[in-house]
C-alpha positions in Angstrom: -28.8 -36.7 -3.8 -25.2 -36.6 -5.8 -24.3 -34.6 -8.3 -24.7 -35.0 -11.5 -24.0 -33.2 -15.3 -28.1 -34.3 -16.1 -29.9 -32.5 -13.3 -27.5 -29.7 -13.1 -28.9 -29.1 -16.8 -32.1 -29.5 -15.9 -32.0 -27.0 -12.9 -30.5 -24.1 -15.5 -33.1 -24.9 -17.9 -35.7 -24.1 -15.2 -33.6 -21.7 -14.3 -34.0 -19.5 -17.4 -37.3 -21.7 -19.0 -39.7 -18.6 -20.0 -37.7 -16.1 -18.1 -34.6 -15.4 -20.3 -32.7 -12.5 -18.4 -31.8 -8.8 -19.6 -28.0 -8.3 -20.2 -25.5 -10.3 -19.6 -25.1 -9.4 -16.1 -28.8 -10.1 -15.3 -28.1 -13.8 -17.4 -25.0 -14.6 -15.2 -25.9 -13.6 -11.9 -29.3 -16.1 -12.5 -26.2 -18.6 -13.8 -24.2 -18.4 -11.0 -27.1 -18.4 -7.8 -28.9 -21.4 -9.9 -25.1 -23.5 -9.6 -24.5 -22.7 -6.3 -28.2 -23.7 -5.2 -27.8 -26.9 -7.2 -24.7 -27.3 -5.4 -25.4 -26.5 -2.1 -28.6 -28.5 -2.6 -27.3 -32.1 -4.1 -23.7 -32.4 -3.0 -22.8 -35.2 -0.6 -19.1 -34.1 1.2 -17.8 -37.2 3.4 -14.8 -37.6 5.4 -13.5 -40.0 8.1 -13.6 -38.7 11.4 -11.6 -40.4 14.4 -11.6 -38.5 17.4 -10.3 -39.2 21.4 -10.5 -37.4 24.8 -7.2 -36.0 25.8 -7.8 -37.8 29.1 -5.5 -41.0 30.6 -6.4 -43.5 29.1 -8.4 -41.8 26.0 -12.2 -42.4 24.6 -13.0 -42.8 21.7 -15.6 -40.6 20.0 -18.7 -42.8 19.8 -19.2 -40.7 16.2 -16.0 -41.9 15.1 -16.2 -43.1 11.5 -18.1 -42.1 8.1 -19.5 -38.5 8.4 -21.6 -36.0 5.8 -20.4 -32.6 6.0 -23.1 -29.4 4.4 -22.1 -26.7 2.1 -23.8 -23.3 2.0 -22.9 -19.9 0.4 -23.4 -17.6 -2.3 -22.0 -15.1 -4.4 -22.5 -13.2 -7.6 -21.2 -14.5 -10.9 -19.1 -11.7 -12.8 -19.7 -10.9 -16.6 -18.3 -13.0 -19.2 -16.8 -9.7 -21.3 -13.4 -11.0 -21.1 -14.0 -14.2 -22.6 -14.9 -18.2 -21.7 -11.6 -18.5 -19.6 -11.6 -15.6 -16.9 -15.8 -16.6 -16.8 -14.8 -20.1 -16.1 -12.4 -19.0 -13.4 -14.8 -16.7 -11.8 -17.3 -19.4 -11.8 -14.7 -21.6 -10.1 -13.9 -19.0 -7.7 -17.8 -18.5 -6.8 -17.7 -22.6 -6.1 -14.6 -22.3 -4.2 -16.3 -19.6 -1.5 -19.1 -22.1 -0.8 -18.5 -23.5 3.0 -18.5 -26.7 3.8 -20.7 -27.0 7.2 -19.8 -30.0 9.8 -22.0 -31.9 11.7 -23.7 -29.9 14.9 -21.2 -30.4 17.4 -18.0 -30.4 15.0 -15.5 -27.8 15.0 -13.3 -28.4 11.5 -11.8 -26.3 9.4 -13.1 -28.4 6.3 -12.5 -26.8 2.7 -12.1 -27.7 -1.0 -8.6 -28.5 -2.6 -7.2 -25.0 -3.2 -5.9 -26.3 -6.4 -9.4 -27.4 -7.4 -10.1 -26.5 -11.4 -13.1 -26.7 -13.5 -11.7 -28.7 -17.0 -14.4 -27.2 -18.9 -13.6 -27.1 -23.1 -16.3 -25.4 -25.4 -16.7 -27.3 -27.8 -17.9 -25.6 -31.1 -18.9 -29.0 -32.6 -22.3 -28.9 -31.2 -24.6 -27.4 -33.2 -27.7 -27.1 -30.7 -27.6 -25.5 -27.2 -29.2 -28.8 -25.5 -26.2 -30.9 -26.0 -23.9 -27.7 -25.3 -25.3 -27.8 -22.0 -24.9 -31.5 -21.7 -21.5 -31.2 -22.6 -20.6 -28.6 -20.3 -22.6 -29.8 -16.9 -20.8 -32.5 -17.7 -17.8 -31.5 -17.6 -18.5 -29.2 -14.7 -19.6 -31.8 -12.7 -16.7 -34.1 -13.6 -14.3 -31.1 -12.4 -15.6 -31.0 -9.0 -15.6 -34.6 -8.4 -12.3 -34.8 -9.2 -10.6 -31.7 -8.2 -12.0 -30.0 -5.3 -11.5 -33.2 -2.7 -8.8 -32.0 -0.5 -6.5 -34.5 -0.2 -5.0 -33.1 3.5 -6.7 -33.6 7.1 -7.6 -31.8 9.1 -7.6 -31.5 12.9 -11.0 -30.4 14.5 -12.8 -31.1 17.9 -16.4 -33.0 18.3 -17.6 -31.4 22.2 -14.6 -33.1 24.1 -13.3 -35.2 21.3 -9.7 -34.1 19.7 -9.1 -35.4 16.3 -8.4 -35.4 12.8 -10.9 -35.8 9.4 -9.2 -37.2 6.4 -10.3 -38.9 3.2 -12.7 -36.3 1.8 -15.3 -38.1 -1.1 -17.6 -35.6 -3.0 -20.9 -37.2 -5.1 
């Protein structure tokens, strides 16, 4: 299932639906583990894999072509006490430390664009918390499918296949 700024809202609603955290701590750390689930649980990471034996003449990878990478991790949202910005960057930084898991068989260092942001804006003009949240899923969402695909390939291995992944897509 791809991501996207409507379910992500509606896994945080369920998240906190009749079980409203103490503190801020308490609300964040439920925050942060309910994104990276929803994460770790919905994103689809593809790359193009093309891989040969190092042997005269060389053979081609039978797997060569459109592959789906996993992602797994966790981590503990910090406290909001300095404001929306560092929060946002700490939240960034959580999705950053997720790993993205090959196929069984691949050896790649696969990451996310270290230059990845999350464009979020609060916008005070909403006067109701539902479409805050819409707003800023959204936004969220947007973020990562825009800036976290590295751009760069990498070289890897698949059992005796030498090769390179390269055009990374995130839904």
């Amino acid at each position: 299932m791809a991501l996207s700024g409507a379910s992500l809202k509606e896994a945080l609603r369920a998240a906190f639906d009749g079980n409203m955290p103490e503190g801020e701590d308490e609300a964040n750390r439920v925050f942060g583990n309910t994104v990276l689930k929803y994460l770790c649980d919905n994103i689809e990471i593809t790359y193009m894999w093309a891989g040969f034996t190092t042997s005269t003449p060389p053979v081609a990878d039978p797997q060569n072509g459109l592959i789906e990478a996993g992602l797994t991790g966790g981590g503990t949202l910090g406290a909001a006490g300095d404001g929306f910005g560092p929060w946002l960057l700490s939240l960034r930084n959580l999705i950053m430390g997720l790993t993205i898991v090959p196929p069984p068989g691949f050896t790649l260092p696969l990451v996310f664009n270290p230059a990845g942001a999350l464009n979020v804006v609060m916008m005070p003009a909403h006067d109701n918390y539902g479409d805050a949240m819409t707003a800023f899923c959204n936004q969220l969402v947007t973020s990562i499918l825009s800036t976290f695909v590295s751009p760069l390939p990498v070289s890897g291995s698949n059992a005796a296949f030498q090769g390179a992944a390269s055009g990374m897509v995130i839904r």
